[in-house]
N, C-alpha and C positions, 0 to 999 in steps of 0.2 A: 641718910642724906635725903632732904627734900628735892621731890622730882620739881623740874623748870619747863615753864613751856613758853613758848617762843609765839606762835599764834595766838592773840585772841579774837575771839567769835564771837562770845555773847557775855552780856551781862545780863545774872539772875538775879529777881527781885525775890526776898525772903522776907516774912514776919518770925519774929521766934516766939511766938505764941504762949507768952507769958505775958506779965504786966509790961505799960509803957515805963514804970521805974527799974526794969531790967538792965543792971551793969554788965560792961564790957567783961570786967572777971567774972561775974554770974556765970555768962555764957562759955566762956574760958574755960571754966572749971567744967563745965558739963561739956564740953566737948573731952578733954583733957581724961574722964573720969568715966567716958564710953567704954564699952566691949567691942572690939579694939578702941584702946583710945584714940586722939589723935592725937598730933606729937604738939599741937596748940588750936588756936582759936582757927576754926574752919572757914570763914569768910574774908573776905578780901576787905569791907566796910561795914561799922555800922553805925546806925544813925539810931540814937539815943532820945530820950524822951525829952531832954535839952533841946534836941538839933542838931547837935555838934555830929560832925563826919568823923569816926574814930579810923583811923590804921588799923587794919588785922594783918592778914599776909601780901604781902609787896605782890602788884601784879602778875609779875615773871614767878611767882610760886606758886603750882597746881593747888584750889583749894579745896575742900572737904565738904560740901556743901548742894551735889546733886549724887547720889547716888551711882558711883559709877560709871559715870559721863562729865566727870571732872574737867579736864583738861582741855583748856581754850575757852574754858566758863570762870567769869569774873562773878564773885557773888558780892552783894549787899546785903545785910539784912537790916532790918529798920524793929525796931522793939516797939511791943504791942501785939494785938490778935485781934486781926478784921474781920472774923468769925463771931467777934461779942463784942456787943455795942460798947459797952462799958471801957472796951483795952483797944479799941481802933486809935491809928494813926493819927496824930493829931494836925493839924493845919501847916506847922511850925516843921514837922519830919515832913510831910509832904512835899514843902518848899528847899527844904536841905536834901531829899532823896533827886526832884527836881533838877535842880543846881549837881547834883554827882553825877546824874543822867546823861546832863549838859556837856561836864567837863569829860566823860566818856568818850562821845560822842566827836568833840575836838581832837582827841588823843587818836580812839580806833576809829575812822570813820564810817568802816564799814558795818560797824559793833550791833547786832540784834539782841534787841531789849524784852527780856519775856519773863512772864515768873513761874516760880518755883515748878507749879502744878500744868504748866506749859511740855514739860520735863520728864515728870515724873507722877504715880499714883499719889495726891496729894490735896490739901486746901487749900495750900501752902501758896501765894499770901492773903488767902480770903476775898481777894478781889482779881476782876474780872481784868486781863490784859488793857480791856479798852478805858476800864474805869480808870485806872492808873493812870493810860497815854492822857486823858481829858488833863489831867493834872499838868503836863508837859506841856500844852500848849501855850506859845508865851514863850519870854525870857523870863530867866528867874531872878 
């Protein structure tokens, strides 16, 4: 049985530091196919080289996505790697991760927005908290 958590705190920004044409099963599988697996896709969102905001695990279920500081952490992860020029985020995810930020934001309002390497020993999303928030300013 998937644990449930009832507070959220934070939402984490992630890259999955592959290409931006990385599918939702891609990731799926590779979580799925861990030591331990997980029992599905570890994120709460992800935002695709399309744009499109996909479903992973419904808010109310703990996800898989910071090492052991789970619980009351919303994750997103966005496809690409802002670590090489070549697989960064592109304009189009910026404005869809933006816009899920947004809708956050309305829901929990007290929600802290930080990424991956905020968290945890990581590069994880290659970008700097503040370079991300510059993106948020604005409506989306």
């Amino acid at each position: 049985m998937m644990a449930v958590q009832t507070e959220i705190t934070h939402l984490v920004i992630h890259h999955s530091a592959s290409p931006r044409d990385t599918t939702f099963a891609e990731i799926d599988s590779w979580h799925k196919s861990r030591n331990p697996p997980f029992d599905m896709f570890g994120y709460h969102w992800l935002i695709g080289e399309d744009a499109l905001i996909l479903q992973g695990r419904k808010p109310w279920q703990v996800g898989a996505h910071v090492g052991g500081q789970n619980t009351g952490k919303l994750g997103v992860c966005v496809t690409g790697d802002n670590t090489r020029d070549l697989m960064k985020w592109s304009g189009p995810q910026i404005v869809a991760l933006r816009s899920l930020v947004a809708a956050c934001r309305i829901v929990w309002q007290d929600i802290i927005v930080c990424v991956h390497r905020d968290l945890a020993q990581t590069k994880c999303p290659g970008l700097d908290y503040k370079e991300i928030e510059s993106a948020f300013s604005g409506a989306p």
